[in-house]
C-alpha positions as CSV (number, residue, x, y, z in Angstrom):
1,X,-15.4,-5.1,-3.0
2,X,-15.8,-5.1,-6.9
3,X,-14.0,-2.2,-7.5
4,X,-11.2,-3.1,-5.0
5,X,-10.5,-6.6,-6.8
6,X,-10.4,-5.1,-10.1
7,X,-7.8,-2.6,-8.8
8,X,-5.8,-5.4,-7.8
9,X,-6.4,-7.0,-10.5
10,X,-5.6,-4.6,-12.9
11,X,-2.2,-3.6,-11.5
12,X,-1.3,-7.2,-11.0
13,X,-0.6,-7.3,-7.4
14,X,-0.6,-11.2,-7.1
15,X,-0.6,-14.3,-9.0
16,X,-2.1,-17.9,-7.9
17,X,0.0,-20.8,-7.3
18,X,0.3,-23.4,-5.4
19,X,2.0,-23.0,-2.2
20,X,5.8,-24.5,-1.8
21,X,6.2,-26.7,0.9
22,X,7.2,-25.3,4.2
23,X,5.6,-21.9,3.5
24,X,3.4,-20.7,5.4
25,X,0.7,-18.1,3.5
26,X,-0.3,-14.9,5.3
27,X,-4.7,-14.1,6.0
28,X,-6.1,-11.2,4.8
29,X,-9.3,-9.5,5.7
30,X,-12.0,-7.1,4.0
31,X,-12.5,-3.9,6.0
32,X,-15.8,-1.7,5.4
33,X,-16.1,2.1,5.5
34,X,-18.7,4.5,5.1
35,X,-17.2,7.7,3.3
36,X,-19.4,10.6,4.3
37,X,-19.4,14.3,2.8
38,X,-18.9,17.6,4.9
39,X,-23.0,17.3,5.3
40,X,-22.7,13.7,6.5
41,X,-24.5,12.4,3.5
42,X,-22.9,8.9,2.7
43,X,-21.0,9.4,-0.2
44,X,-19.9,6.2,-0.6
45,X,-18.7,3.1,0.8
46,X,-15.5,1.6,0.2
47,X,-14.1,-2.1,0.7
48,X,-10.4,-2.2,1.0
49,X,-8.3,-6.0,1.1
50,X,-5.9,-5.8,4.3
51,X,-3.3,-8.7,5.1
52,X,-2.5,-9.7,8.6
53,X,0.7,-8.2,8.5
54,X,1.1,-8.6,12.1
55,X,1.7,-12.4,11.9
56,X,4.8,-11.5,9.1
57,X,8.1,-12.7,11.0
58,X,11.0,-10.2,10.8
59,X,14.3,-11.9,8.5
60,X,11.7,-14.4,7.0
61,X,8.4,-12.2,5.4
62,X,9.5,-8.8,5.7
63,X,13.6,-7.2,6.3
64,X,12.9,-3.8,7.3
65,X,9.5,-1.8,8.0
66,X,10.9,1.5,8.9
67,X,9.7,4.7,7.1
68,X,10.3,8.7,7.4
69,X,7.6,10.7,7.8
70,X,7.4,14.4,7.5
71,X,7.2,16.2,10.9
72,X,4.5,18.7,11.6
73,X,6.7,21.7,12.1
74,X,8.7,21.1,8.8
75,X,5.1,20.8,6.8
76,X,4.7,24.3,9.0
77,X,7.8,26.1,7.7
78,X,6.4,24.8,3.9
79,X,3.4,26.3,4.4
80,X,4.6,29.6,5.8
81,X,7.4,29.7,3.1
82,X,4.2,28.9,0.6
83,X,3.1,32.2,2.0
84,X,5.7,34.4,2.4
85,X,6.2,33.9,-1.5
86,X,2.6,33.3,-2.7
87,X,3.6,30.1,-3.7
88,X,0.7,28.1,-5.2
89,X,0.5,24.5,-2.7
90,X,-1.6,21.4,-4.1
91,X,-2.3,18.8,-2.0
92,X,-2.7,15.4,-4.1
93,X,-4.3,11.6,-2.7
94,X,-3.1,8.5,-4.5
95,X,-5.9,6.2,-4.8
96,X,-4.5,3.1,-4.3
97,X,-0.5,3.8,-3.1
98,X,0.6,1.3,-1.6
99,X,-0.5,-1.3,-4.5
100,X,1.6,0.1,-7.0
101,X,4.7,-1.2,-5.1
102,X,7.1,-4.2,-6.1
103,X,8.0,-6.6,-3.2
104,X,11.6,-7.4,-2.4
105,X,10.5,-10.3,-0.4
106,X,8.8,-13.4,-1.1
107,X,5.0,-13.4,0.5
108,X,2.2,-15.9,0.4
109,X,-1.5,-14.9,1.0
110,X,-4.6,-16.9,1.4
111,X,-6.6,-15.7,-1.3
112,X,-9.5,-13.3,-0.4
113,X,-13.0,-14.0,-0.4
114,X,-14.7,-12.7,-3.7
115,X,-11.8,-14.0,-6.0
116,X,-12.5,-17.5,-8.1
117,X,-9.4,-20.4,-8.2
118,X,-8.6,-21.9,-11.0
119,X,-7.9,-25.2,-8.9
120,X,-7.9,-26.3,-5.3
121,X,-5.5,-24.9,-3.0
122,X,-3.9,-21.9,-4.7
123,X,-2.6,-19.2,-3.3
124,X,-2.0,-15.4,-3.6
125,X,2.4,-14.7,-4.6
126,X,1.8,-11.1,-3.6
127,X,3.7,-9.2,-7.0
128,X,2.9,-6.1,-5.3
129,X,2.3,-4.8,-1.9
130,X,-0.7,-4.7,-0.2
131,X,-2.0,-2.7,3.1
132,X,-1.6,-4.2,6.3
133,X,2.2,-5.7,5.1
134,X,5.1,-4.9,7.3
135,X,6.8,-3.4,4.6
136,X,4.5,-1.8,2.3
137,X,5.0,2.0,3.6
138,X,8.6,1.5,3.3
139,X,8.1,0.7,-0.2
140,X,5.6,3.1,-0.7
141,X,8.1,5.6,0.2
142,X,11.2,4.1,-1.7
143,X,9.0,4.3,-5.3
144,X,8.3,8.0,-4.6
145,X,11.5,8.6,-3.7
146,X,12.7,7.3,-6.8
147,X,10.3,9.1,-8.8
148,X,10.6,12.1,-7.4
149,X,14.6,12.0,-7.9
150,X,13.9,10.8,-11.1
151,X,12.5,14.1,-11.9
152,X,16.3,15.8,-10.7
153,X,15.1,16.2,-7.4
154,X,17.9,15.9,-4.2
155,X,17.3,14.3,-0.9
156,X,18.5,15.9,1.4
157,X,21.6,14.3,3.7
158,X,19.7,14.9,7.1
């Protein structure tokens, strides 16, 4: 839980204030896994903060959740193109995605357990999105996007 505060911390995904009136903040939740090795060895465990995204209400906490995702036979043709050409493929994990991604929208969250107030009834202005949001794989996916057109990349029409 440590490790996953400081993350959050560090990359400034919310700020405490007081809550405006008429708003309503958001829950969140720890959940606990136990990260095991090919052997089943426990590796490690890992604590990750989640919202209850699924009390967000569409037009008010979130506009649009919708994402693409790759299909399966188009990761197939990569792969056989890969190996057709002896292309080199890397596959790469960002720790942490979705919390490196701005909010358009303005969301409240009770403040987790584990994190100390400066004074009595603040709560978390999400900065950045957070697992569990409505939103935050669309986001996810509009900052790589970005980034990878930033690098001169296309997109393709269809």
């Amino acid at each position: 839980m440590n490790k996953e505060l400081k993350a959050l911390e560090d990359t400034t995904t919310w700020e405490l204030v007081h809550l405006p009136q008429g708003k309503k903040p958001i829950g969140c939740k720890w959940v606990f896994k136990v990260k095991k090795n090919a052997n089943l060895i426990v590796e490690r465990y890992k604590a990750r903060l989640v919202t209850k995204g699924y009390i967000q209400i569409e037009g008010e906490d979130y506009t649009e959740s919708f994402s693409p995702v790759a299909k399966v036979v188009t990761v197939r043709i990569i792969f056989a193109l890969a190996v057709a050409h002896n292309w080199k493929v890397h596959q790469m994990n960002v720790n942490n995605a979705f919390l490196h991604d701005s909010l358009d929208e303005v969301i409240y969250m009770q403040p987790p357990p584990g994190i100390q107030l400066q004074s009595r009834g603040q709560v978390c202005l999400l900065r950045k999105s957070l697992y569990g949001l409505k939103q935050a794989s669309r986001q996810w996916n509009n900052t790589f996007t970005n980034a990878i057109k930033d690098y001169g990349y296309k997109q393709s029409p269809k």
